[in-house]
C-alpha positions in Angstrom: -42.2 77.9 -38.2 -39.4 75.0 -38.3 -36.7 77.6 -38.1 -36.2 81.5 -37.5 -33.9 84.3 -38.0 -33.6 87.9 -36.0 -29.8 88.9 -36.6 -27.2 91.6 -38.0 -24.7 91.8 -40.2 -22.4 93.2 -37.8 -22.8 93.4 -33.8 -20.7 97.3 -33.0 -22.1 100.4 -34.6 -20.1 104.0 -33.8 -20.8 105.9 -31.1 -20.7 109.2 -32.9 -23.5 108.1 -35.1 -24.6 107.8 -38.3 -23.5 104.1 -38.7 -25.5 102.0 -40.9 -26.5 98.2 -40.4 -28.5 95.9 -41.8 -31.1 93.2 -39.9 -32.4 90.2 -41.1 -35.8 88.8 -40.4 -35.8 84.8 -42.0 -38.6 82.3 -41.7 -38.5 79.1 -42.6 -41.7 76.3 -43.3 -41.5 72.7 -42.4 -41.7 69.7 -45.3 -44.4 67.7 -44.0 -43.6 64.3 -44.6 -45.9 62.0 -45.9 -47.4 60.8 -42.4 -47.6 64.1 -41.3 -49.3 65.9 -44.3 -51.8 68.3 -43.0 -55.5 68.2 -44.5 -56.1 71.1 -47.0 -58.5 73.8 -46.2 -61.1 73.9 -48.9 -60.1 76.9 -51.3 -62.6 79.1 -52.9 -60.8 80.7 -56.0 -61.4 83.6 -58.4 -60.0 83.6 -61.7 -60.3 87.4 -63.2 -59.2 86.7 -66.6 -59.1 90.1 -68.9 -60.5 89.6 -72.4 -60.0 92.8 -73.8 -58.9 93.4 -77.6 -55.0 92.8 -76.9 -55.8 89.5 -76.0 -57.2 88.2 -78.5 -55.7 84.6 -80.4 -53.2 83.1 -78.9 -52.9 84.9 -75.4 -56.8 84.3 -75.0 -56.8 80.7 -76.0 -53.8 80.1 -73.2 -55.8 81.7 -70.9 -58.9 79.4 -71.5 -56.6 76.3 -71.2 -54.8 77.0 -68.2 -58.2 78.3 -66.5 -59.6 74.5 -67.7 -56.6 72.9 -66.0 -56.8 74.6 -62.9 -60.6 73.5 -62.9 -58.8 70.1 -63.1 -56.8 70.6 -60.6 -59.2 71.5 -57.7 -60.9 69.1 -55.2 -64.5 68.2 -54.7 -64.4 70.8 -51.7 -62.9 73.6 -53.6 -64.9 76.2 -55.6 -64.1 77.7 -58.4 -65.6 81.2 -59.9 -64.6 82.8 -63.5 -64.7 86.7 -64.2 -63.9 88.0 -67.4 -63.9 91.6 -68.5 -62.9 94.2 -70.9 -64.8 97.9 -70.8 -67.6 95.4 -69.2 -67.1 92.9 -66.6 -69.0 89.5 -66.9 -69.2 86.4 -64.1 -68.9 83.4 -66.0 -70.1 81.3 -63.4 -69.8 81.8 -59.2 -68.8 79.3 -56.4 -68.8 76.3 -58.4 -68.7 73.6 -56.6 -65.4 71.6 -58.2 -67.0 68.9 -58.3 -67.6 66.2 -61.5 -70.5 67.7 -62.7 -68.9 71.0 -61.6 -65.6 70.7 -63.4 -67.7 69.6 -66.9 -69.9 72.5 -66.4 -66.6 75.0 -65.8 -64.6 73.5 -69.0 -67.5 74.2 -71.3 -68.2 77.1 -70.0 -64.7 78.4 -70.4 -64.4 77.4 -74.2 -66.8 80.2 -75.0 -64.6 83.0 -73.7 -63.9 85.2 -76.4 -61.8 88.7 -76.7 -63.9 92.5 -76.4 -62.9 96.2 -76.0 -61.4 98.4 -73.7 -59.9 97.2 -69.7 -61.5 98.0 -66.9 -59.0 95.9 -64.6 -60.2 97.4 -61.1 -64.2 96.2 -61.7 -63.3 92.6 -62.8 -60.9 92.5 -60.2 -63.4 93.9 -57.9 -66.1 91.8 -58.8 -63.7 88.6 -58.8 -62.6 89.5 -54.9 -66.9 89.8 -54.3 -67.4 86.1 -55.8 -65.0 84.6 -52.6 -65.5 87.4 -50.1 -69.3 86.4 -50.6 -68.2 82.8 -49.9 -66.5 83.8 -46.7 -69.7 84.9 -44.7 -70.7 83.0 -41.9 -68.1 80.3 -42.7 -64.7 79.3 -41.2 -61.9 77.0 -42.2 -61.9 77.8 -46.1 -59.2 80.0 -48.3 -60.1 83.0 -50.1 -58.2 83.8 -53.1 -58.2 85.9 -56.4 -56.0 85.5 -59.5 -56.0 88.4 -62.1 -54.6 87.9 -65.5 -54.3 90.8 -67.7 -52.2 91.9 -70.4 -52.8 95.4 -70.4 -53.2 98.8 -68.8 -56.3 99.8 -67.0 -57.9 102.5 -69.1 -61.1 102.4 -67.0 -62.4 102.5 -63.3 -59.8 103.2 -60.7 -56.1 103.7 -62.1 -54.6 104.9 -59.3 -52.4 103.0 -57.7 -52.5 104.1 -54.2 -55.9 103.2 -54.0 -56.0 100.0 -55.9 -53.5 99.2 -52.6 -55.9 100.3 -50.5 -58.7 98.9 -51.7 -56.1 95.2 -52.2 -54.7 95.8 -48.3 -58.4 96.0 -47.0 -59.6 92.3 -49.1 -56.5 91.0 -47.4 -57.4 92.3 -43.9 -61.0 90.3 -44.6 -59.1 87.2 -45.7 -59.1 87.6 -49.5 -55.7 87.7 -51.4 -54.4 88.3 -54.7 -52.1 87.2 -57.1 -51.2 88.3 -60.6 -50.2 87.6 -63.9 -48.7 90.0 -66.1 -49.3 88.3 -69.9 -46.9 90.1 -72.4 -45.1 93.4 -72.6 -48.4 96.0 -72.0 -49.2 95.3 -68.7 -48.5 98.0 -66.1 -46.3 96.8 -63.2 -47.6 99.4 -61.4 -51.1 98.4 -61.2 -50.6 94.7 -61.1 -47.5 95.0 -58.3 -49.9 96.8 -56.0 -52.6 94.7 -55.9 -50.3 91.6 -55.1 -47.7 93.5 -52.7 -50.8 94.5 -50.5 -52.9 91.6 -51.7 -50.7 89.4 -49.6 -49.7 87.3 -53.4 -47.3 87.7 -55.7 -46.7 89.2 -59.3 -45.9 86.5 -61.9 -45.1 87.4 -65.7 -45.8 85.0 -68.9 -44.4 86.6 -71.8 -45.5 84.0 -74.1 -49.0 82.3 -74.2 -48.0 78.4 -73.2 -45.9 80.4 -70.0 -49.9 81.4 -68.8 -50.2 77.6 -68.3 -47.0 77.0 -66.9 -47.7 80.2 -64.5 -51.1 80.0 -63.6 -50.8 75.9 -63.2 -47.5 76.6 -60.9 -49.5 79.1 -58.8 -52.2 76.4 -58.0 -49.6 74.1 -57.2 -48.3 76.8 -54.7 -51.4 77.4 -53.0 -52.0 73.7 -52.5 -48.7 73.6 -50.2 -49.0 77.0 -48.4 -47.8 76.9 -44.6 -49.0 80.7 -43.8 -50.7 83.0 -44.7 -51.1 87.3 -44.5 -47.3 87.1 -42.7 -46.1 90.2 -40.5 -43.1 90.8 -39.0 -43.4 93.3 -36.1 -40.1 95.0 -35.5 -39.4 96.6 -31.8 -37.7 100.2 -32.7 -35.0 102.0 -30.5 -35.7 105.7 -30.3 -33.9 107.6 -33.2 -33.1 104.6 -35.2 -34.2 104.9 -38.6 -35.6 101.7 -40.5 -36.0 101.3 -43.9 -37.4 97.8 -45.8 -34.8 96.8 -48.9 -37.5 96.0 -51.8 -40.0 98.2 -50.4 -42.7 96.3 -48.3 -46.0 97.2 -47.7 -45.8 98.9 -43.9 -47.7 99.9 -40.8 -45.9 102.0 -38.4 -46.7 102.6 -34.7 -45.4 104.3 -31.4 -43.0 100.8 -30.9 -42.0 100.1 -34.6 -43.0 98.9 -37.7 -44.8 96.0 -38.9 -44.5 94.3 -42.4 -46.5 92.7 -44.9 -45.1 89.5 -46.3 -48.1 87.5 -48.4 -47.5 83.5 -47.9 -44.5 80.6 -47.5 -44.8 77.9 -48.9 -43.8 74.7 -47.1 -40.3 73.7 -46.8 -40.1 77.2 -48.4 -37.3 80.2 -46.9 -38.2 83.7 -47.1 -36.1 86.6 -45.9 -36.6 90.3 -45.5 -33.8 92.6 -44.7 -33.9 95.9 -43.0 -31.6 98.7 -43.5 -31.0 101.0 -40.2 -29.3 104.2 -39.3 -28.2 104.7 -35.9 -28.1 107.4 -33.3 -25.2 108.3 -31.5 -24.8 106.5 -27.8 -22.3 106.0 -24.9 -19.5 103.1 -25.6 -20.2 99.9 -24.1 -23.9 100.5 -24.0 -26.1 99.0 -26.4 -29.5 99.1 -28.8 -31.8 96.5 -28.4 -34.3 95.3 -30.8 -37.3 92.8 -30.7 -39.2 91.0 -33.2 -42.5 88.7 -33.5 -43.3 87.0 -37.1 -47.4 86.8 -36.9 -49.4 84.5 -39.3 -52.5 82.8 -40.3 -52.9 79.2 -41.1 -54.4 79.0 -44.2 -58.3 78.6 -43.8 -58.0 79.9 -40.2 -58.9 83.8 -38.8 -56.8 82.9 -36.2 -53.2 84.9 -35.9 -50.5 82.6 -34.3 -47.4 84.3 -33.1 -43.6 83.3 -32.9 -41.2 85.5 -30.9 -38.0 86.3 -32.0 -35.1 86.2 -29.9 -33.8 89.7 -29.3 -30.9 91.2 -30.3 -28.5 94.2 -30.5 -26.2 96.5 -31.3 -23.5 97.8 -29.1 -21.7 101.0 -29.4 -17.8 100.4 -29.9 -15.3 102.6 -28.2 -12.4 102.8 -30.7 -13.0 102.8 -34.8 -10.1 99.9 -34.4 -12.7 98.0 -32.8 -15.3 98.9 -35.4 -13.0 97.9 -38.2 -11.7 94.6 -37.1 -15.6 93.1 -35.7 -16.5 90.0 -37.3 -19.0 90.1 -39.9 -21.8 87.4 -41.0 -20.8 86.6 -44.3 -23.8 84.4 -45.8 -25.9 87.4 -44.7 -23.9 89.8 -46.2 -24.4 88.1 -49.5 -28.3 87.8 -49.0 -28.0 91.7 -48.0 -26.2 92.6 -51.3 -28.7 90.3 -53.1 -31.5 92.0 -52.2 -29.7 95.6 -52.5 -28.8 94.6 -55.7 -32.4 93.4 -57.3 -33.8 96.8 -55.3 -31.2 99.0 -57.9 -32.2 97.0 -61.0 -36.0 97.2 -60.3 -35.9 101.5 -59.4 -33.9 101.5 -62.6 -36.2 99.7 -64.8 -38.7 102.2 -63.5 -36.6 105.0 -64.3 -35.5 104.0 -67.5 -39.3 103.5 -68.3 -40.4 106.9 -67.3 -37.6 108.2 -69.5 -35.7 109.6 -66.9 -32.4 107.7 -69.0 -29.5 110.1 -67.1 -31.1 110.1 -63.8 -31.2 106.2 -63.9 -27.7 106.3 -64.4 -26.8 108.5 -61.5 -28.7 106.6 -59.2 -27.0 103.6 -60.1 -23.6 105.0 -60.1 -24.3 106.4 -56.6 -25.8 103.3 -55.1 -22.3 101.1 -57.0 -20.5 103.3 -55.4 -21.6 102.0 -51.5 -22.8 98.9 -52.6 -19.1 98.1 -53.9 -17.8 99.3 -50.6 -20.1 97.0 -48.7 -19.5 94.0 -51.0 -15.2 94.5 -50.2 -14.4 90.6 -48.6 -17.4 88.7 -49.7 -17.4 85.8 -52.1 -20.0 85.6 -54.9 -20.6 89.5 -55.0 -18.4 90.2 -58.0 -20.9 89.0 -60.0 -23.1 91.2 -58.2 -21.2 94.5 -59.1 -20.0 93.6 -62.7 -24.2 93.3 -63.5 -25.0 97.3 -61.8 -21.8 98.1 -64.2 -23.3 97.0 -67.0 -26.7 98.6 -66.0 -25.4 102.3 -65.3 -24.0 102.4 -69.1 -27.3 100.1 -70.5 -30.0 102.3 -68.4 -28.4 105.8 -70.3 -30.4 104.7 -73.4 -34.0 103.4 -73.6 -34.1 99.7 -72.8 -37.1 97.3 -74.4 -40.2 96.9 -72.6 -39.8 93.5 -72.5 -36.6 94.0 -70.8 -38.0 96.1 -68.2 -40.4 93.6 -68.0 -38.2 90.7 -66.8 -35.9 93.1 -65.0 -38.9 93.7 -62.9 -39.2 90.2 -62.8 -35.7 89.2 -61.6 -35.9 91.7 -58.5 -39.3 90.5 -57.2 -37.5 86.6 -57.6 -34.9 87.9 -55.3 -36.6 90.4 -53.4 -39.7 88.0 -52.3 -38.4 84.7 -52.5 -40.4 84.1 -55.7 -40.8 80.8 -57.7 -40.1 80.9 -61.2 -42.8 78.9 -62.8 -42.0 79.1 -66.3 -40.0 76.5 -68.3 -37.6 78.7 -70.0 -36.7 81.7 -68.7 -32.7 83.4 -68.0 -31.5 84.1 -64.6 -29.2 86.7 -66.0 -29.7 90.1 -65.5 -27.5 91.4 -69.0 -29.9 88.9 -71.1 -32.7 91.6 -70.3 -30.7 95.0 -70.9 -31.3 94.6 -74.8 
């Protein structure tokens, strides 16, 4: 990693307890310059593209031509394998070598993909992972990864979501990660978030059908220039202090802490996770200390490197003058009320689409209500604020699925460092709340 971050928003916490702080845990990739530009692992890639009725016309056709141009796209050492499905999943063609010959053979193969029935997501997804996992055996030094485009909701095989993570967090384990593409306003960001949160990828929407090019095409482009891969950030837990993950990460928690699941940076790329902690009570002067690790694969490589974090704390103050006057970081306390904010607008989205219209509101009242607090003194949170206004009067009523949609969309940008890919697309949250 070029550079790294382990550090709090404030340093004194109150000795009575009860005092809440907030940790940051930043990464940052090196640009490789042009001298230094590492060779590419060779990537064997699943495309799972779902055919079923809702797809058909235009979304289908996009989906053929931005399947052919990531066929383009590959190198000679990269394989390519195409799953479709509906209420029957089909394997188009496996480990294609992308070769001349190999990339002719894929592009007419893929203009004969036409739309079916019903969508059984979880078997062509399945099936897709099998293709590259199959790959994997007795080989090292190549990438493993799957890239599900769907539309809809899965109305066959396994709809649960808990295990669709299970099932996403054990491919990931063996090597094999997932991305996905959410085409439309039918797709479940349920289904689809799970198997990219513990897929180790990330959740991209195309509303339209030229964004599936844009998206799917940007996505190569991404894991041409990945740094690391299957990241986890191991944090070293006081007794009694209570950690929770703003945005939700997929966790493992033992007898020292808690581990989290990050996916992939991209090079030159940031990415920064934020944790929200309640202390204990303590003695004045004495102090909590915490410890960190970041823990990676290179991409191609089973091998975990490891980068140790320099350790930090937080001391219990002995007056509340003390506690009101301490310095605060104040570029971290805008990334903190960043991420608190997209964490509000995607739990209301889900809300509001569950039809729970009154209960949205309250929860966004009650979080304004801290969040406005903690935001007192730092520059470019207004903005911040006014938006969660405007969403605790919008959420009352029943907003568009396609705002939902890209509400959804906006917190996962914020919350996981996430590229935008398509061409036209708003960065402001009141263009969604239609």
């Amino acid at each position: 990693m070029k550079h790294t971050a382990f550090r709090f928003d404030r340093s004194l916490i109150n000795h009575k307890g009860d005092s809440v702080r907030y940790l940051e845990v930043g990464m940052e990739a090196p640009t490789p310059t042009t001298d230094s530009k590492p060779e590419r692992a060779p990537l064997d890639l699943a495309l799972v593209i779902d055919r079923s009725g809702s797809m058909s016309g235009a979304p289908l056709a996009a989906a053929r031509e931005a399947a052919r141009g990531v066929a383009a796209g590959l190198r000679p050492a990269d394989t390519l394998s195409v799953v479709v499905f509906d209420n029957r999943v089909d394997v188009l063609f496996e480990g294609l070598t992308m070769d001349r010959a190999g990339k002719r053979r894929a592009d007419s193969i893929l203009s004969g993909v036409h739309s079916g029935g019903m969508t059984c997501l979880s078997g062509g997804w399945l099936r897709g992972a099998e293709t590259v996992a199959l790959l994997r055996e007795g080989t090292e030094g190549r990438r493993s990864q799957v890239i599900l485009l769907s539309d809809g909701h899965a109305n066959e095989g396994i709809l649960d979501p808990g295990e669709l993570a299970r099932h996403a967090s054990e491919l990931r384990e063996r090597g094999v990660y997932t991305t996905c593409v959410g085409i439309g306003d039918g797709y479940s960001p349920e289904q689809l978030a799970v198997l990219s949160e513990h897929g180790g990828g990330l959740l991209h929407r195309a509303e339209r059908p030229h964004e599936i090019i844009e998206v799917l095409l940007g996505e190569l482009g991404e894991l041409m220039n990945t740094y690391a891969e299957d990241i986890k950030v191991e944090v070293n837990l006081p007794g009694d202090v209570i950690a929770e993950c703003i945005g939700g990460l997929p966790s493992t928690e033992s007898s020292k802490g808690v581990s989290y699941h990050l996916g992939t940076l991209v090079e030159g790329r940031e990415r920064h996770i934020i944790l929200r902690l309640k202390c204990p009570r303590g003695e004045p002067g004495k102090a909590l200390k915490f410890k960190g690790r970041i823990t990676f694969k290179r991409p191609g490589s089973s091998k975990r490197e490891r980068v140790e974090l320099k350790a930090t704390r937080l001391e219990f103050a002995d007056s509340s003058v003390s506690l009101r006057k301490q310095r605060r970081d104040r570029k971290l306390s805008l990334r903190v009320a960043s991420a608190w904010q997209a964490e509000v607008v995607r739990n209301a989205a889900g809300m509001n689409r569950d039809g729970a219209f009154r209960e949205a509101a309250d929860m966004v009242r009650t979080e304004l209500a801290f969040f406005s607090r903690y935001c007192r003194g730092i520059d470019g949170t207004s903005r911040l604020i006014q938006e969660l206004e405007m969403l605790e009067d919008r959420v009352r009523y029943d907003i568009s699925e396609r705002g939902r949609k890209e509400m959804h969309n906006y917190s996962e940008a914020r919350l996981k460092s996430k590229p935008e890919h398509r061409a036209s697309f708003s960065e402001e949250l009141c263009d969604f709340m239609e």
